[in-house]
C-alpha positions in Angstrom: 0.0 0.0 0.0 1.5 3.2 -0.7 1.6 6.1 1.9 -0.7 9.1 2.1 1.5 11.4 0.8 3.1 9.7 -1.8 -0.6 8.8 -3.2 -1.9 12.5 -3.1 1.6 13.6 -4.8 0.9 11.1 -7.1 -2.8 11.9 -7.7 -2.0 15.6 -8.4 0.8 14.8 -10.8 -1.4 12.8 -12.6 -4.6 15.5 -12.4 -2.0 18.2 -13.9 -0.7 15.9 -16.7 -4.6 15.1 -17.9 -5.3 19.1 -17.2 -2.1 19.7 -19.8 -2.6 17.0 -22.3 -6.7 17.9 -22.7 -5.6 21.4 -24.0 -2.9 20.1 -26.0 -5.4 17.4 -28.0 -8.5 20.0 -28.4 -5.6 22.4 -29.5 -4.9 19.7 -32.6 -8.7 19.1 -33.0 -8.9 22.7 -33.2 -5.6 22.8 -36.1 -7.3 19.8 -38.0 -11.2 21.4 -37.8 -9.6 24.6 -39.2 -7.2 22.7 -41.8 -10.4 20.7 -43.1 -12.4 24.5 -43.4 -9.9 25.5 -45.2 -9.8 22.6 -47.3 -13.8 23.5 -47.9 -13.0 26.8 -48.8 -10.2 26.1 -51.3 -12.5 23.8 -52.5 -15.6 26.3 -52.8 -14.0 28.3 -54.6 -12.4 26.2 -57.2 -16.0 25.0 -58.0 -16.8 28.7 -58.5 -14.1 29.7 -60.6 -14.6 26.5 -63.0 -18.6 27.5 -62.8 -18.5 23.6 -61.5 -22.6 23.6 -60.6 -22.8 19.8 -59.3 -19.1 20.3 -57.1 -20.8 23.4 -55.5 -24.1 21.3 -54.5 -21.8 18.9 -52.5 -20.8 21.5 -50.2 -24.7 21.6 -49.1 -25.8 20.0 -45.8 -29.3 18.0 -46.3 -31.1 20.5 -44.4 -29.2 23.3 -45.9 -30.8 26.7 -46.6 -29.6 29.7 -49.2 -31.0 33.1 -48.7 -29.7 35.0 -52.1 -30.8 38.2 -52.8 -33.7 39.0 -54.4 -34.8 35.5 -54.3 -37.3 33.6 -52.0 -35.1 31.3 -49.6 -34.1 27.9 -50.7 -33.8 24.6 -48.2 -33.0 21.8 -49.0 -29.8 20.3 -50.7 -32.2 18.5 -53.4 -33.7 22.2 -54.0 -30.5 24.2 -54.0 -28.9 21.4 -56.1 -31.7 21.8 -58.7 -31.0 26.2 -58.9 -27.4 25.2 -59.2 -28.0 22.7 -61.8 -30.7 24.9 -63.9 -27.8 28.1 -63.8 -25.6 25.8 -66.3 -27.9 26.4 -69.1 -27.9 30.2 -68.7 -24.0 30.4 -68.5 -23.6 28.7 -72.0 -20.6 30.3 -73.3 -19.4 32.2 -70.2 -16.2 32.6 -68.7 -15.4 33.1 -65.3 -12.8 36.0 -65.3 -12.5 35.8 -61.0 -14.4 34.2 -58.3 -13.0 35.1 -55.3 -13.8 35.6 -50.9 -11.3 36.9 -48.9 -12.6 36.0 -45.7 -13.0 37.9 -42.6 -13.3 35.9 -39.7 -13.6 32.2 -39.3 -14.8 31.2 -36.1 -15.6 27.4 -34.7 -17.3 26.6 -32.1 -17.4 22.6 -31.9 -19.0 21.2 -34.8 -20.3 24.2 -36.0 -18.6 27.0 -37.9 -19.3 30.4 -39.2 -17.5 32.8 -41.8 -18.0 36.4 -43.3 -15.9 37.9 -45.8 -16.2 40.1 -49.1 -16.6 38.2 -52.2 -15.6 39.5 -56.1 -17.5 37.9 -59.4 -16.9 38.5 -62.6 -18.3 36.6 -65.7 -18.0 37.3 -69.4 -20.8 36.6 -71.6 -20.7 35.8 -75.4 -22.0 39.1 -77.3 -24.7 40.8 -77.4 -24.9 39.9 -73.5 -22.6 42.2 -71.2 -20.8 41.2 -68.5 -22.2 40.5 -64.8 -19.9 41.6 -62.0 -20.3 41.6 -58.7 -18.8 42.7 -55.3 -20.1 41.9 -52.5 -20.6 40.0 -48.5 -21.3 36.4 -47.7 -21.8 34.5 -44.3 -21.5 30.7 -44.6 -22.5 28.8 -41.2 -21.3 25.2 -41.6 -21.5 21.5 -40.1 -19.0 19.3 -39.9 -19.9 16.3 -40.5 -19.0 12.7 -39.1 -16.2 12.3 -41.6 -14.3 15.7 -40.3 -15.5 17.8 -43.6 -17.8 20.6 -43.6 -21.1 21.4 -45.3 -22.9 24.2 -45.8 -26.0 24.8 -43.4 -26.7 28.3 -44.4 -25.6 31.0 -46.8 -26.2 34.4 -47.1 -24.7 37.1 -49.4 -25.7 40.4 -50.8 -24.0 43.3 -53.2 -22.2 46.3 -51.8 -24.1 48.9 -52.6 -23.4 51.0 -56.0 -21.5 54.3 -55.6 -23.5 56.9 -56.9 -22.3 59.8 -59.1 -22.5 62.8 -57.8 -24.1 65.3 -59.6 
């Protein structure tokens, strides 16, 4: 049997090397949730420059909902896969000049995520159409998943607003 005092040293050595180790493995599940994010946003982005409509309905959570601008709000992957898939069609001929976010913050919280940042579109049409291009702010809130990646669970973006001449 080992003394009293030997056992409570040994207790409390013990107690701080859990207390230092817990930190040190959320620490690397905090490196690896931000890694895979980032992974997800390379990823988004690609499928935006390449106008890649059935890569960018992956990203989409089952119960996922977009709220664009001007439009009534989408839930649903199976619906926002279906306004992804019928935009094909409309860009016949387009080219992607830049799709890009530079986000603002990134913060997770667990298995949930959220994002803001300002994002830049540009697409050239075929003639007689002109050219579409947009600046503008987007919030992505996102679920990881049971497999580490991340899907979207909400979006939201609108347009800066114009500048206006002055007279």
């Amino acid at each position: 049997m080992m003394p009293k005092p030997l056992f409570f040293v040994t207790v409390l050595m013990l107690s701080g090397i859990l207390m230092i180790a817990k930190p040190i493995r959320s620490l690397s599940g905090d490196q690896d949730a931000r890694q895979s994010l980032d992974a997800f946003n390379q990823k988004f982005i690609e499928a935006c420059q390449r106008m890649d409509h059935p890569a960018a309905a992956t990203f989409w959570a089952e119960d996922g909902a977009d709220l664009l601008p001007g439009m009534a709000p989408m839930v649903g992957k199976a619906k926002i896969s279906e306004w992804l898939n019928g935009l094909t069609p409309q860009l016949a001929g387009a080219k992607m000049v830049y799709c890009t976010v530079y986000w603002q913050d990134v913060q997770i919280h667990g298995d949930l995520a959220y994002e803001w940042g300002i994002n830049r579109q540009k697409i050239d049409f075929p003639p007689p159409k002109k050219s579409f291009e947009n600046e503008g702010k987007i919030v992505l809130i996102l679920k990881r998943q049971s497999d580490g990646s991340w899907k979207i669970a909400l979006e939201s973006w609108n347009a800066n607003p114009q500048a206006q001449e002055k007279p």
